[in-house]
LUMNU-137689 format. One record per residue (C-alpha): x, y, z; residue number from 0. Coordinates in nm, 4 decimals, always signed. Layout:
<pts>
X Y Z n
X Y Z NUM;
...
</pts>
This chain:
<pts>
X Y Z n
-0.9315 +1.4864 +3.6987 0;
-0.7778 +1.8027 +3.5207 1;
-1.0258 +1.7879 +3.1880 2;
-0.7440 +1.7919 +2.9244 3;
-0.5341 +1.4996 +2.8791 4;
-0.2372 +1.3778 +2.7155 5;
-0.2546 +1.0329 +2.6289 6;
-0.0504 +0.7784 +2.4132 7;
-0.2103 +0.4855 +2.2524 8;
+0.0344 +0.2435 +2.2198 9;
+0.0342 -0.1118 +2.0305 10;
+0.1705 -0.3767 +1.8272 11;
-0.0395 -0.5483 +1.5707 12;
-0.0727 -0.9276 +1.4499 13;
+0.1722 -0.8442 +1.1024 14;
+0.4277 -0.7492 +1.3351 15;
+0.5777 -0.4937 +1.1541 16;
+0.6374 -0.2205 +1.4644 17;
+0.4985 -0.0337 +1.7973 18;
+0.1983 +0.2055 +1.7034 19;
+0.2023 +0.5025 +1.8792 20;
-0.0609 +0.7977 +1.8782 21;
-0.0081 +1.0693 +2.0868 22;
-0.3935 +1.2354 +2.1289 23;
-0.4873 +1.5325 +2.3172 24;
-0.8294 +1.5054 +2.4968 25;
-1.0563 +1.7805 +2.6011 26;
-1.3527 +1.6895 +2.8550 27;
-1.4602 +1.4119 +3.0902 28;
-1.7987 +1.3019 +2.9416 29;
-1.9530 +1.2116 +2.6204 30;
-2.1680 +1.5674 +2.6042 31;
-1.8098 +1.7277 +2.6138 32;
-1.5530 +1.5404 +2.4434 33;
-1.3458 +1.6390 +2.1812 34;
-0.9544 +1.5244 +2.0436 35;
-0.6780 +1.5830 +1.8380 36;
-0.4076 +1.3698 +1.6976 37;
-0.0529 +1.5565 +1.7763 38;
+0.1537 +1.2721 +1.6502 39;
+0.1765 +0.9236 +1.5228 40;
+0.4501 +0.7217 +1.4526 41;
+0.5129 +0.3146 +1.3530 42;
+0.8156 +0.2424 +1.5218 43;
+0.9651 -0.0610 +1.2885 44;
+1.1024 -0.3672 +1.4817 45;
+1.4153 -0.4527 +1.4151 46;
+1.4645 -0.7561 +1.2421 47;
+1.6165 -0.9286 +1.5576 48;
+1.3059 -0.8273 +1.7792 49;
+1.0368 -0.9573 +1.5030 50;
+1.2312 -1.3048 +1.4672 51;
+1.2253 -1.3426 +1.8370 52;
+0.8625 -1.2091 +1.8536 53;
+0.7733 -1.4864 +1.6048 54;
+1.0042 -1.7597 +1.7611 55;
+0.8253 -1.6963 +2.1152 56;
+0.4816 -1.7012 +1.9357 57;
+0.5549 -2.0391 +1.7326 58;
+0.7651 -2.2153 +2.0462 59;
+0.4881 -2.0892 +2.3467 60;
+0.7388 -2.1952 +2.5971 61;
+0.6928 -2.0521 +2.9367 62;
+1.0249 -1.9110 +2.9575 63;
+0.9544 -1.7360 +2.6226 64;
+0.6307 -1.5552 +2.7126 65;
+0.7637 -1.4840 +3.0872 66;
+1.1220 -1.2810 +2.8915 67;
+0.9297 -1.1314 +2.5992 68;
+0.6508 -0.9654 +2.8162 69;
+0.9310 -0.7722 +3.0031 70;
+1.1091 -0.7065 +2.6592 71;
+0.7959 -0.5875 +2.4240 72;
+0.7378 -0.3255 +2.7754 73;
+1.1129 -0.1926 +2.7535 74;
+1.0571 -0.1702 +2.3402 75;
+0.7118 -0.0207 +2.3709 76;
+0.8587 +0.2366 +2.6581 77;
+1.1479 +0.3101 +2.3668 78;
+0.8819 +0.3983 +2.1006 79;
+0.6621 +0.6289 +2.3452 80;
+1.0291 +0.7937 +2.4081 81;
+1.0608 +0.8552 +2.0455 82;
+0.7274 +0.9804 +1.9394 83;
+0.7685 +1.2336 +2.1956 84;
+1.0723 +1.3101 +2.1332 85;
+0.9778 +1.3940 +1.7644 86;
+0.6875 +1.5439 +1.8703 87;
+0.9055 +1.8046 +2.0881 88;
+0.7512 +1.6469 +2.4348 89;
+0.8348 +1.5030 +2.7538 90;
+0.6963 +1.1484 +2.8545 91;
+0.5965 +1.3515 +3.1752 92;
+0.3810 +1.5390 +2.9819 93;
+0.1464 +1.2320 +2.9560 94;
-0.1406 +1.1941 +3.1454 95;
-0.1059 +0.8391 +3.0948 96;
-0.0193 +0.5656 +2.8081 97;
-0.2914 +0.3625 +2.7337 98;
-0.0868 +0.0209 +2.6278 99;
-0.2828 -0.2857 +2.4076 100;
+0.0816 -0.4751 +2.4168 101;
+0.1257 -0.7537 +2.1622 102;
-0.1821 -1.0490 +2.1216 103;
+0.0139 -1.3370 +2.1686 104;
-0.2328 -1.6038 +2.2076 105;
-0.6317 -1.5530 +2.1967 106;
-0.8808 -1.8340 +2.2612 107;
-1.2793 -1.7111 +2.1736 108;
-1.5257 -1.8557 +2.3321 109;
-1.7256 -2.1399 +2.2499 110;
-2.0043 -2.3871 +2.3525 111;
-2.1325 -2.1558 +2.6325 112;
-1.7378 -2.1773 +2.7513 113;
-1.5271 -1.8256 +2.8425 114;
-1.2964 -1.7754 +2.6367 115;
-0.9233 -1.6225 +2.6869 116;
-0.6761 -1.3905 +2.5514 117;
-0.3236 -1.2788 +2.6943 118;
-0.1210 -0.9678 +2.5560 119;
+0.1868 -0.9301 +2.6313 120;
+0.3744 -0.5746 +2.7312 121;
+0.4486 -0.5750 +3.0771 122;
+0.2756 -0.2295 +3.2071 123;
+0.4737 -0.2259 +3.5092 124;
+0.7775 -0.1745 +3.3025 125;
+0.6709 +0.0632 +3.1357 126;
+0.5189 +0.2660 +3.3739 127;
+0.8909 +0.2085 +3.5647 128;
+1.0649 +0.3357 +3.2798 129;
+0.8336 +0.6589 +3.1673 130;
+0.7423 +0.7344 +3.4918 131;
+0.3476 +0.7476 +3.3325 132;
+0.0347 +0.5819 +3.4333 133;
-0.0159 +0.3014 +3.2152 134;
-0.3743 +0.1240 +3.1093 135;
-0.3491 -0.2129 +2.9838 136;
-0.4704 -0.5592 +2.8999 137;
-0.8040 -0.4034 +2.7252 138;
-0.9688 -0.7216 +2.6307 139;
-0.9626 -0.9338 +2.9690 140;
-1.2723 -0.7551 +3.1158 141;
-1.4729 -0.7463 +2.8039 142;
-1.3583 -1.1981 +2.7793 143;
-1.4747 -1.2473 +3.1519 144;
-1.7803 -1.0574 +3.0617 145;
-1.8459 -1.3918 +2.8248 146;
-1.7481 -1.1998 +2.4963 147;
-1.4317 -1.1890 +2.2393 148;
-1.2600 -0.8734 +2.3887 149;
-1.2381 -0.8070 +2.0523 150;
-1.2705 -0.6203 +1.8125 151;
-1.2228 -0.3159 +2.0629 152;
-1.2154 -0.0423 +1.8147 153;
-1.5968 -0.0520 +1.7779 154;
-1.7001 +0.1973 +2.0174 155;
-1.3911 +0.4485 +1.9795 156;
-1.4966 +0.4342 +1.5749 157;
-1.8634 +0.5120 +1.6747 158;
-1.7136 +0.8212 +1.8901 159;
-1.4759 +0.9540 +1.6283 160;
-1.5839 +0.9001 +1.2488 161;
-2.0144 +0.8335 +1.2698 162;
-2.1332 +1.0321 +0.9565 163;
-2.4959 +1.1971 +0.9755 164;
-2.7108 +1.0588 +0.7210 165;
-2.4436 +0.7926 +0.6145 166;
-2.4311 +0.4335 +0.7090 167;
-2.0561 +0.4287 +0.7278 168;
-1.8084 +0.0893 +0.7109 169;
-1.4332 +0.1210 +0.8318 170;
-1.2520 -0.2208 +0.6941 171;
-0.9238 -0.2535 +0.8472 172;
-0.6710 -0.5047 +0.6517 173;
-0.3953 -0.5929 +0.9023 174;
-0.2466 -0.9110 +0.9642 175;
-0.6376 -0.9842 +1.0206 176;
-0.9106 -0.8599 +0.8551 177;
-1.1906 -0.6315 +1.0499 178;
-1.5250 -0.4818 +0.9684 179;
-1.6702 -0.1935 +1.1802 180;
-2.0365 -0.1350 +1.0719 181;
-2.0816 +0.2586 +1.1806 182;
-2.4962 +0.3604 +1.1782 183;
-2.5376 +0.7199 +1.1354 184;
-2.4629 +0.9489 +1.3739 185;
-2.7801 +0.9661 +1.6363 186;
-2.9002 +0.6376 +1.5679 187;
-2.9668 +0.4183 +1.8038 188;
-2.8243 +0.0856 +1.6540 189;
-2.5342 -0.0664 +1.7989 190;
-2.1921 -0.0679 +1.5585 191;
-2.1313 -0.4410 +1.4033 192;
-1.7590 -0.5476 +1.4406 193;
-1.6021 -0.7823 +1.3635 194;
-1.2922 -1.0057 +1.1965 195;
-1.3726 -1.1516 +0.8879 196;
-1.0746 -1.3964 +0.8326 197;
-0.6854 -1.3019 +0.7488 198;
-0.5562 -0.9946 +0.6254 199;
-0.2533 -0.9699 +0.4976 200;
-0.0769 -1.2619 +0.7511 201;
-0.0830 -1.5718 +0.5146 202;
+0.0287 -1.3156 +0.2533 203;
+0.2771 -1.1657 +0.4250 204;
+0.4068 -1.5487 +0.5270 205;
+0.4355 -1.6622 +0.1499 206;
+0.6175 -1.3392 +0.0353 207;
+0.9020 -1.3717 +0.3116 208;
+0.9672 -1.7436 +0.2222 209;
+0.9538 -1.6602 -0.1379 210;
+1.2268 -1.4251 -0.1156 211;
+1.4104 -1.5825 +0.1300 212;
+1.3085 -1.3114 +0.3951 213;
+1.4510 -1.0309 +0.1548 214;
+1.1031 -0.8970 +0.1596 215;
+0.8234 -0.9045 +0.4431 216;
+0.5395 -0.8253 +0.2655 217;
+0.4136 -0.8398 -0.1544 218;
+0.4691 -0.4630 -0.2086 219;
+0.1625 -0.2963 -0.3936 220;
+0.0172 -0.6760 -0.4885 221;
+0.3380 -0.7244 -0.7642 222;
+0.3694 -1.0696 -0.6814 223;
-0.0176 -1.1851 -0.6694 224;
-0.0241 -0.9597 -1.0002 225;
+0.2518 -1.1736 -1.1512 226;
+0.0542 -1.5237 -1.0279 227;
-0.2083 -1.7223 -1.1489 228;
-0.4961 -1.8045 -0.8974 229;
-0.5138 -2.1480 -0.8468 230;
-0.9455 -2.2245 -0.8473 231;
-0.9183 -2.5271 -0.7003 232;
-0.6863 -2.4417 -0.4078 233;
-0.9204 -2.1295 -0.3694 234;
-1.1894 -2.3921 -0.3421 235;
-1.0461 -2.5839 -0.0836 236;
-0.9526 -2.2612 +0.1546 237;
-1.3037 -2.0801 +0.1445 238;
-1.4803 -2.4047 +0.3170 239;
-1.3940 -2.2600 +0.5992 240;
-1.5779 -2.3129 +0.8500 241;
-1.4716 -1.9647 +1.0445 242;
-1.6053 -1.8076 +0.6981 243;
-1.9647 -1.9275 +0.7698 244;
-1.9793 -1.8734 +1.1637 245;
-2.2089 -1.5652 +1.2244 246;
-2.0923 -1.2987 +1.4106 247;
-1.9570 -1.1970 +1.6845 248;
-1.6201 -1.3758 +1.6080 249;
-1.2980 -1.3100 +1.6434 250;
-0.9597 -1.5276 +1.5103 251;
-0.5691 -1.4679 +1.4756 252;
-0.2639 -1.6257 +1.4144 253;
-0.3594 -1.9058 +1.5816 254;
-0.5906 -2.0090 +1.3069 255;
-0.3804 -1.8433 +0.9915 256;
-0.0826 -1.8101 +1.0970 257;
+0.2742 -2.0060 +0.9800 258;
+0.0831 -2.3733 +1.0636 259;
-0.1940 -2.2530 +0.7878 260;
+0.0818 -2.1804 +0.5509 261;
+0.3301 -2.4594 +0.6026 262;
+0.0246 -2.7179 +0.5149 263;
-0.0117 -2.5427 +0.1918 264;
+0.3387 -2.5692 +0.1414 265;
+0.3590 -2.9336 +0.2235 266;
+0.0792 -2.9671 -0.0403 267;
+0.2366 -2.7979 -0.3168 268;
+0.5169 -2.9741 -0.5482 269;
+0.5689 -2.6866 -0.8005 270;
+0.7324 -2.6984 -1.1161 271;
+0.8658 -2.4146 -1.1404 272;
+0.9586 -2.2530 -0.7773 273;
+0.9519 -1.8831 -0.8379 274;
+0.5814 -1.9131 -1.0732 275;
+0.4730 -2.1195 -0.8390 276;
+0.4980 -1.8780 -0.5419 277;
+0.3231 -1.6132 -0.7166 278;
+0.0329 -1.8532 -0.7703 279;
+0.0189 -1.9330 -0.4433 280;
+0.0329 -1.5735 -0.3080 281;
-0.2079 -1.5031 -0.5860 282;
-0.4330 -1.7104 -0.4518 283;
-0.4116 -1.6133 -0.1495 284;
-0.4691 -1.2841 -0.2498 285;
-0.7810 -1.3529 -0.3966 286;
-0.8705 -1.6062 -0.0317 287;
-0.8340 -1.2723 +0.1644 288;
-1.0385 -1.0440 -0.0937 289;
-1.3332 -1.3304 -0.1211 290;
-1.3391 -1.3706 +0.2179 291;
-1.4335 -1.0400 +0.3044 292;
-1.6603 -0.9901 +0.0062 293;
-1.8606 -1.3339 +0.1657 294;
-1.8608 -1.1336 +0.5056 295;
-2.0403 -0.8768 +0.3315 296;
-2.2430 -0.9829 +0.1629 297;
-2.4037 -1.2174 +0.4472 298;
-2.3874 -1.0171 +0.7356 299;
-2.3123 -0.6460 +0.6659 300;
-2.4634 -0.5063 +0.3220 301;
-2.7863 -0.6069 +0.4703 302;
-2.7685 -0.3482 +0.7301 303;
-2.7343 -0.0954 +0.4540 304;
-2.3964 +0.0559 +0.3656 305;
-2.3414 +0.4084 +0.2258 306;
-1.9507 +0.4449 +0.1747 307;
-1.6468 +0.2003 +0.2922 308;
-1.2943 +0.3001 +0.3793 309;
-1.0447 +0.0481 +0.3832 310;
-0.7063 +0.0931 +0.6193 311;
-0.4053 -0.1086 +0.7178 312;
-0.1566 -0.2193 +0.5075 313;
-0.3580 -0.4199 +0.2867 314;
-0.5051 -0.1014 +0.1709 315;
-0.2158 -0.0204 -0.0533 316;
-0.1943 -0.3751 -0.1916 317;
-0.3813 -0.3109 -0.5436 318;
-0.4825 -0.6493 -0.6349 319;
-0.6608 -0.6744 -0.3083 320;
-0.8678 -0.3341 -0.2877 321;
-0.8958 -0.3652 -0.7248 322;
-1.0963 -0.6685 -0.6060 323;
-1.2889 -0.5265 -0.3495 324;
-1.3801 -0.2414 -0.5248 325;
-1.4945 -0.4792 -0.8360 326;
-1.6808 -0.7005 -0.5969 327;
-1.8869 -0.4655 -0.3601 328;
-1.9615 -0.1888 -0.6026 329;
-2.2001 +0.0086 -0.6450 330;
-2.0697 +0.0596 -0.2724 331;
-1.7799 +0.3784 -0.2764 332;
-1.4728 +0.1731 -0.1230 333;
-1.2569 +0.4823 -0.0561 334;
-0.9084 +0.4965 +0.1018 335;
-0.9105 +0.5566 +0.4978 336;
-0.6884 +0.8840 +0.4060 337;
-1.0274 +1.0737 +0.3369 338;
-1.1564 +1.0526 +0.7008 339;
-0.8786 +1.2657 +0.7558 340;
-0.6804 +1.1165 +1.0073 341;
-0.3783 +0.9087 +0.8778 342;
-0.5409 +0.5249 +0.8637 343;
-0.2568 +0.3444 +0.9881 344;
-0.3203 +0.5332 +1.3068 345;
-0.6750 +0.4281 +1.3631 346;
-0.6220 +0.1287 +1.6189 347;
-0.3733 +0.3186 +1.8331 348;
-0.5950 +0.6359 +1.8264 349;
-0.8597 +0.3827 +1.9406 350;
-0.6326 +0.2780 +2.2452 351;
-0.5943 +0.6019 +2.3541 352;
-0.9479 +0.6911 +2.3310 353;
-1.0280 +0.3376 +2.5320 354;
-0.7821 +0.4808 +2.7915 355;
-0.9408 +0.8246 +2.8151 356;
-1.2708 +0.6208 +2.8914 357;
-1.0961 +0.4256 +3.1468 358;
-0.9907 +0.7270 +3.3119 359;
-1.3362 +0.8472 +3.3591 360;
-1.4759 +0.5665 +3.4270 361;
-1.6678 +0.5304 +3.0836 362;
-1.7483 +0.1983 +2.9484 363;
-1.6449 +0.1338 +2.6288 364;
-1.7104 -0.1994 +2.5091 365;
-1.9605 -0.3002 +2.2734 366;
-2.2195 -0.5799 +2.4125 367;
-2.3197 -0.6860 +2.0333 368;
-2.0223 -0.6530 +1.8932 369;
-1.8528 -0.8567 +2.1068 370;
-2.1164 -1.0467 +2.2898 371;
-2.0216 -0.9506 +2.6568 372;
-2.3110 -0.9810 +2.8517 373;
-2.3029 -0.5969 +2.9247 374;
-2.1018 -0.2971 +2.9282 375;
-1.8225 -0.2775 +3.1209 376;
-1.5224 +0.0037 +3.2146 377;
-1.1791 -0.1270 +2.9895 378;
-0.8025 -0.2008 +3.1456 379;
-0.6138 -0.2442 +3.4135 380;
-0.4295 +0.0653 +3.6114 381;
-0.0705 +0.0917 +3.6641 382;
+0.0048 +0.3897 +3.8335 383;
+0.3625 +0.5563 +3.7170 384;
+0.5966 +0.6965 +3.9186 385;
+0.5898 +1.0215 +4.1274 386;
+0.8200 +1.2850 +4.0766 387;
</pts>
């Protein structure tokens, strides 16, 4: 295989706001000789229509659902890769291939010396039918059969790309769900620590939409939790959790906080005053999210010794949140993902294209600890494109 390649990292995370896409340039075929750049990156939004149905299939699960979104999330995902090249002055056909992570829809860890399983949706066939590219995809399967959590996957591309020397270096990334990437320092010979630590922004995210009547999809900048009151004892009641106190490697999603989580708060709550008592509540859940990473911390990952933190995704611009972090973890630096200078909301599809330049040459790239496969193993599933 030619030893420069052109790959797309495509994706679609768990706060549903778009399609990722990171369009990477790769130079070698080995560890000893690898080396990348970033040429583009885009967040394609969804529009409104798509999300709705995206969260109508994920709440109904009917067969007929999953079987007509897998085919449309591949056309929509083929659309974005079309765009990003299109801004980026490139042809599709100049890909060497699209490495595709799809949408989780469903994700079952396992448990009790049990397998678990995990389905993403995308269909790579279609997209390799309408680009024309070689497509990698469904990431996690191998790494699940392998008895781990497929997940998280970004682990070993983080260890490739941002390992400081002399730093012990955390990368906290605050989607929909909340993940912790313990980086040792470059040469080491410690194995990254990854995993999710509870919600991110998804319960959040929920409240906000139903208090504004879906006028707005997210609390922009932490306004609302800043206008709210936390409630203690609600907080109370949603840190015994028992996913809080389960020791790593662990994964979770939607189907643990998701809309279920948030309509039993709801059904709990009589408020007095509506619009008060939605801030409280997303206050609250403000500080749920912020505590429950802090708790993660402090149990499992400031014990391996931490140097510096940089926080990405979208909760990274909500203030309340990372005002809290920073208050909680100092004398630990909590610095913006900016400074590692690559754009943070690109991390997790610049991590599926580097998983897809592994596949490629035949590179394993999960994690054993991390995820607790019982071994390495080679990433994805090949779907060759179309010849010209």
């Amino acid at each position: 295989m030619n030893s420069e390649q052109l790959i797309a990292g495509v994706m679609s995370g768990t706060s549903l706001d778009g399609i990722d896409v990171a369009l990477v340039h790769f130079k070698g075929s080995s560890l000893e000789d690898f080396s990348w750049n970033l040429m583009a990156f885009e967040v394609i939004p969804y529009e409104t229509y798509r999300q709705t149905l995206l969260f109508e299939v994920m709440q109904e699960g009917t067969p007929e659902g999953f079987c007509r979104i897998n085919k449309d999330l591949g056309e929509w995902m083929s659309e974005a890769v079309f765009k990003v090249c299109e801004s980026a002055g490139l042809s599709p056909r100049d890909l060497t291939a699209i490495g595709c992570h799809g949408h989780t829809m469903w994700h079952i860890p396992p448990e009790s010396g049990m397998r678990g399983s995990t389905l993403q949706l995308g269909d790579p066939a279609t997209v390799a039918e309408l680009t024309g590219v070689t497509v990698v995809s469904d990431f996690r399967s191998r790494d699940v059969a392998a008895g781990g959590h497929g997940a998280p996957l970004v682990a070993w591309p983080d260890q490739l790309l941002y390992s400081a020397p002399n730093k012990n270096r955390v990368l906290h990334n605050i989607g929909g769900m909340s993940n912790v990437t313990w980086l040792p320092q470059s040469g080491s010979t410690e194995p990254p620590v990854a995993f999710d630590t509870g919600p991110g922004m998804v319960l959040i995210d929920e409240v906000a939409r139903r208090a504004t009547n879906n006028e707005l999809p997210f609390d922009v900048g932490g306004e609302m939790a800043q206008r709210g009151r936390i409630d203690e004892g609600l907080l109370t009641i949603l840190l015994d959790d028992d996913y809080l106190r389960l020791e790593p490697p662990k994964t979770t999603g939607r189907e643990r906080y998701g809309r279920t989580y948030v309509d039993r708060l709801t059904d709990n709550i009589v408020p007095n005053s509506k619009d008060l008592a939605w801030h409280d509540l997303i206050a609250t859940l403000t500080a749920f999210t912020a505590r429950s990473i802090v708790i993660a911390y402090r149990m499992w990952v400031v014990p391996l010794g931490v140097d510096e933190i940089f926080l990405m995704g979208g909760g990274s611009k909500n203030r309340v949140l990372t005002d809290t972090l920073r208050k909680e973890l100092a004398p630990i630096p909590v610095n913006d993902g900016g400074e590692l200078g690559v754009d943070p909301d690109a991390r997790e599809a610049l991590a599926f294209a580097v998983l897809t330049w592994a596949h490629l040459h035949g590179l394993p790239a999960n994690v054993p600890y991390a995820t607790g496969a019982c071994g390495s193993r080679i990433l994805g599933s090949l779907t060759p494109g179309v010849s010209s």
